[in-house]
PLY file of the C-alpha trace (Angstrom):
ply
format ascii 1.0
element vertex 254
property float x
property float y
property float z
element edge 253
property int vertex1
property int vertex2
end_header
-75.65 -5.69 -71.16
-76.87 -3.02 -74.30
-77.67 -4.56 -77.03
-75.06 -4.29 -80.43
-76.04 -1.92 -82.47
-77.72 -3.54 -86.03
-77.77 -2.14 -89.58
-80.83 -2.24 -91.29
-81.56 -1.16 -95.22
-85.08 -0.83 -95.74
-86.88 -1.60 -98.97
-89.82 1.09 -99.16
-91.95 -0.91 -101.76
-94.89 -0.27 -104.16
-96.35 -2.34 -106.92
-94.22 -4.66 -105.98
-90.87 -2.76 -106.76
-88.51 -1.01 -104.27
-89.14 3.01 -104.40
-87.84 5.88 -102.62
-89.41 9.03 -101.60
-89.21 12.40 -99.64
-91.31 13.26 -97.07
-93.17 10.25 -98.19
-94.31 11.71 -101.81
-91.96 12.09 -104.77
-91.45 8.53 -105.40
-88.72 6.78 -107.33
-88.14 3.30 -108.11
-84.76 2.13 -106.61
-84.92 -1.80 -108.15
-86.37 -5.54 -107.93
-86.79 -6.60 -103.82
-84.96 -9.98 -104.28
-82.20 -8.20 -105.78
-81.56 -5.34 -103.53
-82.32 -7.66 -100.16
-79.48 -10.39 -101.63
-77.20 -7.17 -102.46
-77.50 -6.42 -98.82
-77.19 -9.57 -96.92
-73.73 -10.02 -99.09
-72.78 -6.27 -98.08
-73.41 -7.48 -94.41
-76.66 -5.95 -93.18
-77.61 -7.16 -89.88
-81.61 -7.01 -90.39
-83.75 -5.95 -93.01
-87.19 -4.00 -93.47
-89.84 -4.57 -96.33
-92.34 -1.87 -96.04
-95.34 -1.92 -98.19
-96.31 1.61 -98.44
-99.41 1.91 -100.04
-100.98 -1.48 -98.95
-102.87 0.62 -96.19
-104.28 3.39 -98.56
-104.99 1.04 -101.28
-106.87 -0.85 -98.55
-105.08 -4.05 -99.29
-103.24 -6.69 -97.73
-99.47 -6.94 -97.77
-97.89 -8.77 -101.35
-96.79 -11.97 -99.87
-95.47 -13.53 -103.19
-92.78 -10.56 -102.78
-92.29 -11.50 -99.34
-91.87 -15.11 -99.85
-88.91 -13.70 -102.91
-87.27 -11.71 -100.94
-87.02 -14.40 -97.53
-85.79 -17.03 -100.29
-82.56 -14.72 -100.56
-82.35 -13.47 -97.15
-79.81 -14.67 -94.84
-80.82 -12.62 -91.78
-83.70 -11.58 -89.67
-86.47 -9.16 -91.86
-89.19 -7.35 -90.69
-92.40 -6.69 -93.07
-94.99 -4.43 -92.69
-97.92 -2.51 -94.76
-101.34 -3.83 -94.79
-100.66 -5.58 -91.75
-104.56 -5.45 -89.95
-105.19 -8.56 -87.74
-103.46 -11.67 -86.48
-104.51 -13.46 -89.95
-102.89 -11.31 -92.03
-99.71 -10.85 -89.39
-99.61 -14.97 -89.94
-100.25 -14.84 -93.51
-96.57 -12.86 -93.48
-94.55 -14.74 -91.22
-95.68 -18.09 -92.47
-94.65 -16.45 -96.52
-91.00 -15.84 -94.69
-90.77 -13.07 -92.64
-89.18 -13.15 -89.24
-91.17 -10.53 -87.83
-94.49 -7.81 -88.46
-94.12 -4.16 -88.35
-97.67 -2.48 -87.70
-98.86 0.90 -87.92
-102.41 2.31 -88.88
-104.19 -1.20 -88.08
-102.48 -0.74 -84.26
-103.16 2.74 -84.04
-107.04 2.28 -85.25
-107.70 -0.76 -82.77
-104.75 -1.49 -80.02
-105.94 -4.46 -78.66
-104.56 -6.01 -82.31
-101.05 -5.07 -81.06
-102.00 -7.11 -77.61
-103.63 -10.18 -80.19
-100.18 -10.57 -82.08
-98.09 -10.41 -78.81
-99.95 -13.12 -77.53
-100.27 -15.17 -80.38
-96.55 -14.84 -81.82
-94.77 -14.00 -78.95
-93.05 -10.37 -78.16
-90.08 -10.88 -80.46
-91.73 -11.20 -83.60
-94.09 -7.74 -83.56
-92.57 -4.17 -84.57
-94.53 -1.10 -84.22
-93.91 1.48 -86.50
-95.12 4.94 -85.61
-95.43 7.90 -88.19
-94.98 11.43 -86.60
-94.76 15.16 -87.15
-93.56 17.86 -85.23
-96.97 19.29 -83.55
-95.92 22.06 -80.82
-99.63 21.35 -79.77
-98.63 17.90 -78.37
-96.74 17.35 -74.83
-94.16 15.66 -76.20
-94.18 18.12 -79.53
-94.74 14.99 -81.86
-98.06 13.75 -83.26
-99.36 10.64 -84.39
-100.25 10.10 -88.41
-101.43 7.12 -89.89
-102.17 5.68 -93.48
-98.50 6.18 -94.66
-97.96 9.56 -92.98
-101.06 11.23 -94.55
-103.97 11.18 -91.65
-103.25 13.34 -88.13
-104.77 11.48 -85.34
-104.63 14.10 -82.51
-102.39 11.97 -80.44
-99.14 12.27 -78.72
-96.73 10.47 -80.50
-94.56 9.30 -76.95
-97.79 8.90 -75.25
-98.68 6.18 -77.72
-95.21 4.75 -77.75
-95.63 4.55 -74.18
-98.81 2.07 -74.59
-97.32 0.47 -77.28
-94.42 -0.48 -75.03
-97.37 -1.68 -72.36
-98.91 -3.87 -75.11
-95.12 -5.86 -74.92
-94.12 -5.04 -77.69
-90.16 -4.57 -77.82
-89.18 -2.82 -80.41
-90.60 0.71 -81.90
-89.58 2.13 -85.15
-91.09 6.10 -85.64
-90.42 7.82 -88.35
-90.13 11.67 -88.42
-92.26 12.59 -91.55
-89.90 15.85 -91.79
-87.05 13.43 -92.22
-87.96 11.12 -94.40
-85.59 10.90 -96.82
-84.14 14.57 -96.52
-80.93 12.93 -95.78
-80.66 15.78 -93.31
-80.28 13.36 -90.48
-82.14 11.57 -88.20
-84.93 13.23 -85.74
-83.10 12.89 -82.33
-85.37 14.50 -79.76
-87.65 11.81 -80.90
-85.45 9.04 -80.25
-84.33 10.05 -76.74
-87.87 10.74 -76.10
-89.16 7.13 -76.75
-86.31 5.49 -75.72
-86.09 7.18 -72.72
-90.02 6.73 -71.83
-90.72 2.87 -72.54
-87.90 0.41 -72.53
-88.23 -0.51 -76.00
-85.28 -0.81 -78.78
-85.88 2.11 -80.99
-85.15 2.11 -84.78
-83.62 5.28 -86.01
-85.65 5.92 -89.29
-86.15 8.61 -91.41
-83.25 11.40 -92.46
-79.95 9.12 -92.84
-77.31 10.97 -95.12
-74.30 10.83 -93.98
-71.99 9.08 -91.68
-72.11 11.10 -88.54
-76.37 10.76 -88.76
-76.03 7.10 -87.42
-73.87 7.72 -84.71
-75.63 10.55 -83.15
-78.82 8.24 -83.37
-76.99 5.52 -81.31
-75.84 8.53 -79.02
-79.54 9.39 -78.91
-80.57 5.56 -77.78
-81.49 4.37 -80.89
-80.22 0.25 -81.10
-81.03 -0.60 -84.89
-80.13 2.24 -87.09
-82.40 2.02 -90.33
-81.83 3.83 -93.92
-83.13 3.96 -97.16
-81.85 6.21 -99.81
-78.45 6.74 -98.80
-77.35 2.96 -99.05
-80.03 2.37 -102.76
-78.75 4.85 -104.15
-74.45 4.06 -103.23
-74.55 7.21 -101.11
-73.01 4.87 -98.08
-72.14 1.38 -97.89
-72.49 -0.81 -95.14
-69.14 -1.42 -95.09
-67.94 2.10 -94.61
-70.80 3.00 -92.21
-69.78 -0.08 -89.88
-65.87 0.78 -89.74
-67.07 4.49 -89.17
-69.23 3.59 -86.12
-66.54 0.86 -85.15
-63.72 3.44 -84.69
-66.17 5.33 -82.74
-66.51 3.04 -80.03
-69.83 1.39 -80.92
-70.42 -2.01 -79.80
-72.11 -3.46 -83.39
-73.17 -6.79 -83.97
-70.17 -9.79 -84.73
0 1
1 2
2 3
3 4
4 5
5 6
6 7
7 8
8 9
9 10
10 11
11 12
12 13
13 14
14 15
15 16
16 17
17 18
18 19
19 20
20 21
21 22
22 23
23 24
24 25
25 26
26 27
27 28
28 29
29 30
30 31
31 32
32 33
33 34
34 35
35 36
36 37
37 38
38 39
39 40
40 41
41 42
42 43
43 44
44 45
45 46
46 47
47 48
48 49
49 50
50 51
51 52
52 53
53 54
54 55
55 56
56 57
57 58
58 59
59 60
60 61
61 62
62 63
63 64
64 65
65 66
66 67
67 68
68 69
69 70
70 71
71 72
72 73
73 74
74 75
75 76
76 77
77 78
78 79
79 80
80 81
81 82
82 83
83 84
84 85
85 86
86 87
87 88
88 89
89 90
90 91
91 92
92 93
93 94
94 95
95 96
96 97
97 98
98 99
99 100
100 101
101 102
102 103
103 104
104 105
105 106
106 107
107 108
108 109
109 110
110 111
111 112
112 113
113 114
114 115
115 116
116 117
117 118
118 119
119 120
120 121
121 122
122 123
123 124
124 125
125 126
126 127
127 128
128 129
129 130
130 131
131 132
132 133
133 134
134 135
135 136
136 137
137 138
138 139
139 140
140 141
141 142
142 143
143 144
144 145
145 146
146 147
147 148
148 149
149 150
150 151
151 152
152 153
153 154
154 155
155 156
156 157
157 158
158 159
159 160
160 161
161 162
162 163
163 164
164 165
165 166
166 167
167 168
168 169
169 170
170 171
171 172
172 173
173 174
174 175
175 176
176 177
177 178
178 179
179 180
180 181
181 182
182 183
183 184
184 185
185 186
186 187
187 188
188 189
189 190
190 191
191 192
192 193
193 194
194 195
195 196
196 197
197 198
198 199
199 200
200 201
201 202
202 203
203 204
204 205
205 206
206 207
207 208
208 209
209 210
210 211
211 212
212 213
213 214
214 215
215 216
216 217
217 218
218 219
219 220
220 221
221 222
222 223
223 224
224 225
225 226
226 227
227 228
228 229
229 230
230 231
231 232
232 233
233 234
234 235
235 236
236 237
237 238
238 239
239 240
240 241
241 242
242 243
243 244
244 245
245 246
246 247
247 248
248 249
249 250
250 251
251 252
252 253
């Protein structure tokens, strides 16, 4: 049986505050961590995403005393990533609160990592997030970037989702970098591409802004539908995007 469909607000954080960008550049701050993650759990997400986005270019490790703030408010299951290297700093994380890792540049740079945390925290609890652009040079038209969207790597970004899925890992989240926060909607060839080449959930991310964004995403095969800007800055609540997707005939978590 398909999986429900899960609602996740992600908090895009630097120097320990939540920010916003587009196209990853043109930050602005969008509030404290605690506060926002608390504000969503009562507005019912279903899962939630702390991304440290400069932890990788600043060559540091993730801020675990925000971690360990935000999982002391959190009444579901959140996902953490940025600066996330090795299996000691994947622990480091989980043990401050999180339920689960997302890495990125660390995976891309030396895959056996992604094998490492499989093995030592079990399939459920590693997320690999995959930053793309559209590269007509590329088989499957998408190429792999790394350190928060900035490097090219030369690689085919379903090609690596593909090994990614081979490591065990279950669930994928790519992010289109021409989406990112454009609000012009999600990128959906990119979805159906990955979800129909490794049998991985895929998280929608990058491009929510309005209603009908999420439901073409789930129409696309995307399973956890994540957003940023549109539900910081009261754009869409989680209310009104779960009746919408309801009264379309989604199945969505009880």
């Amino acid at each position: 049986m398909a999986k429900p469909i899960r609602i996740m607000p992600c908090l895009d954080m630097q120097n320990g505050r939540v920010v916003k960008g587009v196209h990853f550049v043109n930050i602005k701050d969008a509030g404290d961590p605690a506060a926002c993650a608390r504000a969503y759990c009562e507005a019912g997400a279903d899962e939630l995403a702390l991304l440290d986005i400069t932890a990788t270019i600043e060559k540091r490790k993730t801020m675990c005393d925000v971690v360990r703030a935000v999982a002391a408010v959190t009444t579901v299951p959140f996902t953490v990533g940025g600066g996330i290297a090795d299996v000691a700093g994947a622990a480091a994380v989980l043990e401050a609160g999180a339920d689960r890792i997302s890495t990125s540049s660390a995976a891309f740079r030396n895959p056996s990592v992604i094998s490492e945390m499989v093995r030592e925290f079990g399939p459920d609890r590693v997320t690999v997030a995959i930053d793309v652009d559209q590269n007509k040079k590329m088989p499957s038209g998408y190429e792999v970037y790394i350190d928060g969207g900035r490097t090219p790597t030369g690689a085919d970004a379903v090609e690596w989702g593909k090994q990614v899925y081979d490591f065990g890992v279950k669930v994928i989240l790519p992010t289109s970098k021409a989406g990112d926060g454009a609000r012009t909607g999600y990128d959906l060839p990119l979805i159906r591409a990955l979800s129909k080449n490794t049998g991985a959930e895929i998280v929608a991310s990058g491009g929510a802004g309005e209603l009908s964004h999420f439901l073409d995403a789930v129409n696309a095969g995307a399973t956890i539908l994540l957003a940023a800007s549109v539900f910081h800055f009261n754009l869409i609540s989680i209310p009104d995007l779960k009746a919408y997707l309801k009264k379309n005939g989604v199945a969505l978590m009880p």
